[in-house]
N, C-alpha and C positions, 0 to 999 in steps of 0.2 A: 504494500500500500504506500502510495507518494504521501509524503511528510508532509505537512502545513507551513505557509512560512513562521506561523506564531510559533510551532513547534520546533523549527530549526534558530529563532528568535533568542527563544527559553533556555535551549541545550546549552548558546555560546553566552547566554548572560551569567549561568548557572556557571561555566567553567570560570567565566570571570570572577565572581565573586567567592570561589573558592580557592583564588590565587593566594600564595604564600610566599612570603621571602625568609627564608632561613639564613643570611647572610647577614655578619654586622650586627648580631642579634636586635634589630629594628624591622619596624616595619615597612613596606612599601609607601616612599611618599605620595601627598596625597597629586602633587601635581603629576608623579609617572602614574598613578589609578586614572585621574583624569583622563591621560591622554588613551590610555590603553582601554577605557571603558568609551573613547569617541572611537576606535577603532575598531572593538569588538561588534559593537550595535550594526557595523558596516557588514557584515557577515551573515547576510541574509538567503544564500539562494536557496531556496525549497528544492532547484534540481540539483544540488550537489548530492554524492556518491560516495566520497573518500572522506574517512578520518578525518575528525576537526583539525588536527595540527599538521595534516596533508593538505588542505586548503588553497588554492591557490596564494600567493602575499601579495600579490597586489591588491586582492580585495582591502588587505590592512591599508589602503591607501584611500579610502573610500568609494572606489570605484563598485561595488554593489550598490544593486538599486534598494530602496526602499519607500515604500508609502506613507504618508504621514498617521494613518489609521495601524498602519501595524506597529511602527515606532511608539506611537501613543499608546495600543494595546501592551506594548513589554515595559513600557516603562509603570503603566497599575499596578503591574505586577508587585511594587516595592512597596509601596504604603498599603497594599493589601495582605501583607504580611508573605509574601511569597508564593500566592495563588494568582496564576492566571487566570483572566473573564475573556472569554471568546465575543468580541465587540457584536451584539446586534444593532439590523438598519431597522427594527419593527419588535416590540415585542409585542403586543397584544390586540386581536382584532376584536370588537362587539357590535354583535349585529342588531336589527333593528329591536326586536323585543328582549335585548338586554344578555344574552345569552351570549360564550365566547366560542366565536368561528375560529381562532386563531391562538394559538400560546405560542410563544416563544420563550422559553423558558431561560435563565442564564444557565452556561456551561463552564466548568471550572473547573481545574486542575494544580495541581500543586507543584512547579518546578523548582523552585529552589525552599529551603527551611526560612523559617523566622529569623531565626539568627543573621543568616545571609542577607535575606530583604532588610532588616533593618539597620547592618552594617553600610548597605547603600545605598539607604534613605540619609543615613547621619553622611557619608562622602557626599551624597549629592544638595543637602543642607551648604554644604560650607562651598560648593559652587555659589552657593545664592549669598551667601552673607560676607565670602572676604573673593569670590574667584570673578568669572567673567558675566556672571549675571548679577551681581553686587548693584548693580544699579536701578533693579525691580523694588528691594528696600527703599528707594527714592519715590518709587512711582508708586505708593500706596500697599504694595505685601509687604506689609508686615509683619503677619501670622506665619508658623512655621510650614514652610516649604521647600522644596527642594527642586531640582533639575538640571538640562544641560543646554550647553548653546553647541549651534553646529555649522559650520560653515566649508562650501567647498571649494574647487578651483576656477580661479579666472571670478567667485563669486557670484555664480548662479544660479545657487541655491543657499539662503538664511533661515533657519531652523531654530527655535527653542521647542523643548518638549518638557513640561514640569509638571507638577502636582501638588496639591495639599491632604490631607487625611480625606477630604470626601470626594476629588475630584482630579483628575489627570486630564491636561489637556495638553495639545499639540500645534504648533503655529509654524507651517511651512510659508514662505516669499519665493517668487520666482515667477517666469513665463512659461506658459505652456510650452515655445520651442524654447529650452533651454538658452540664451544667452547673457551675459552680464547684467544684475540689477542696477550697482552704480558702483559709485568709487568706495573703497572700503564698506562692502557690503557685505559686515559681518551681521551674525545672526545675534547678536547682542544690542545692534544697531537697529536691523528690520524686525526681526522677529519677536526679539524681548520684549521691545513697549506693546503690541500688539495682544502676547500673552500677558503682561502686567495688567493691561487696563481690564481683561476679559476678568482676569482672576478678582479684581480688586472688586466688580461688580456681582460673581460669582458668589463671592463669600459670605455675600450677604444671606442669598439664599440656603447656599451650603456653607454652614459654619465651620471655616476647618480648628480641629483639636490638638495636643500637642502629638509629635509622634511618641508611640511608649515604647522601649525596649524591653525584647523579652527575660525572661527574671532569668535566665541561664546564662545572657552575656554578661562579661565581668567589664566594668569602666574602668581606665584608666588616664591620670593626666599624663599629657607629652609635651612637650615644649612644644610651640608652632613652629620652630624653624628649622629645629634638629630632628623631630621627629622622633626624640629618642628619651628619655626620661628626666624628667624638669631637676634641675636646680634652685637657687635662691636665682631669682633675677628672670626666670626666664617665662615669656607670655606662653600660659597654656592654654591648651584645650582637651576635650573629654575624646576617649579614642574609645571604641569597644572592640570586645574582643572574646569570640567564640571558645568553645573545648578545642585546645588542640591550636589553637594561632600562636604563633610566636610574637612574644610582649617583648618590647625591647625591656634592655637589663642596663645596658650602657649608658653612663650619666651622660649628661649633655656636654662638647665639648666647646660650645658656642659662647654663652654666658660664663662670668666666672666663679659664681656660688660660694657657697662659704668656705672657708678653712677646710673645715673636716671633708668635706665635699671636696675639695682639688686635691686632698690627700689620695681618697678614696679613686679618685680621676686617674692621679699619677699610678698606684696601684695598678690599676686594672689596665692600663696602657704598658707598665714592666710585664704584665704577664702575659698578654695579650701580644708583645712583641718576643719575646720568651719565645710562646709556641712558636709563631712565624720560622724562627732562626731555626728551633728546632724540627720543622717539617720540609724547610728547605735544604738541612744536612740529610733529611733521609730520603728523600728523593733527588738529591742533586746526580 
């Protein structure tokens, strides 16, 4: 049976979100998640055949096509806690004496865990409040939300795709025959205020709520800059983090923290260079 694109959608968001970096004992910054979650989303063909990491790489270029209805379907995915909703054009027909001709019921499935969904509802929070849609806070969302901007070559296509706890929505720019919208027509430019202003009218109707994480992921603060575990001095933020992710251990080496803390620094940088010396005499 041929796969769905929703279905081939789900497989590579699910692979994404259970990426790992066991290097450095840190985690993956959030600008290389950024980049690598505008990539993956690009990894659409329902008629692919071969292994996800046999894939053609150019798709990683954003060369797959995608619709803004199926974009929009994977991205509910996230504040739905990890269940896909198969988008209906119609749910419910009622005919003249009241009786129903027609049901369309929702369809739902479950592709990635809670834990995953809400790891990148929180990544795609901090697109909205320090990354390239930081400027929808200007335009009236202020309520917790999250999303991504998307932009392609030559700027023919401006994309934001976000959501709040009750609502996901999707905002493609461009020409029907593909050519250039304007000069710097990034999708933070066209696309964002377009979804800002929808959202900010939306939420009236749909209140959205804060997002909750579930009671199994553990919070962590990290510095914002190191990504790697705060000292005195350094601006955090809250990271979560699943069974089984690798929490950074490594202090921060960015700021300079207290005394006992650059003691603790120097420490773990003699051992740390220790091993080095020592893996490089038994493999040299």
């Amino acid at each position: 049976m041929e796969r769905s694109r929703l279905e081939y959608t789900s497989e590579l968001l699910r692979h994404f979100a259970d990426l790992r970096d066991g290097t450095h004992g840190g985690a993956i910054s959030r600008q290389d998640k950024e980049r690598l979650f505008t990539a993956s989303v690009t990894l659409l063909d329902p008629h692919a055949r071969q292994p996800l990491n046999e894939i053609n790489t150019d798709l990683l270029l954003g060369t797959g096509e995608v619709t803004p209805l199926d974009l929009t379907a994977a991205f509910a995915m996230f504040p739905n806690g990890g269940m896909a909703v198969r988008p209906r054009g119609m749910i419910r027909v009622i005919d003249a004496d009241g009786g129903t001709a027609y049901d369309n019921p929702p369809h739902t499935e479950r592709v990635i865990s809670p834990q995953s969904a809400f790891q990148m509802v929180s990544m795609l929070e901090d697109v909205m409040d320090r990354g390239t849609a930081s400027a929808a806070r200007g335009w009236g969302v202020r309520f917790p939300s999250g999303g991504k901007t998307g932009t392609t070559n030559e700027f023919k296509d401006a994309w934001f795709v976000g959501f709040s706890s009750s609502i996901a929505v999707g905002v493609w720019v461009g020409f029907d025959q593909p050519k250039t919208i304007g000069r710097e027509g990034y999708g933070a430019r066209y696309a964002l205020p377009i979804w800002s202003d929808f959202m900010r009218r939306a939420s009236r109707l749909r209140v959205p709520q804060a997002f909750e994480p579930p009671e199994t992921l553990r919070d962590e603060p990290l510095c914002r800059i190191s990504y790697l575990k705060p000292v005195e001095g350094c601006p955090v933020y809250t990271e979560y983090f699943k069974k089984g992710d690798a929490i950074p251990s490594r202090l921060c080496p960015v700021h300079q923290g207290t005394v006992k803390q650059r003691v603790q620094r120097a420490v773990e940088g003699f051992f740390s260079g220790m091993a080095k010396r020592v893996l490089r005499g038994i493999f040299k």
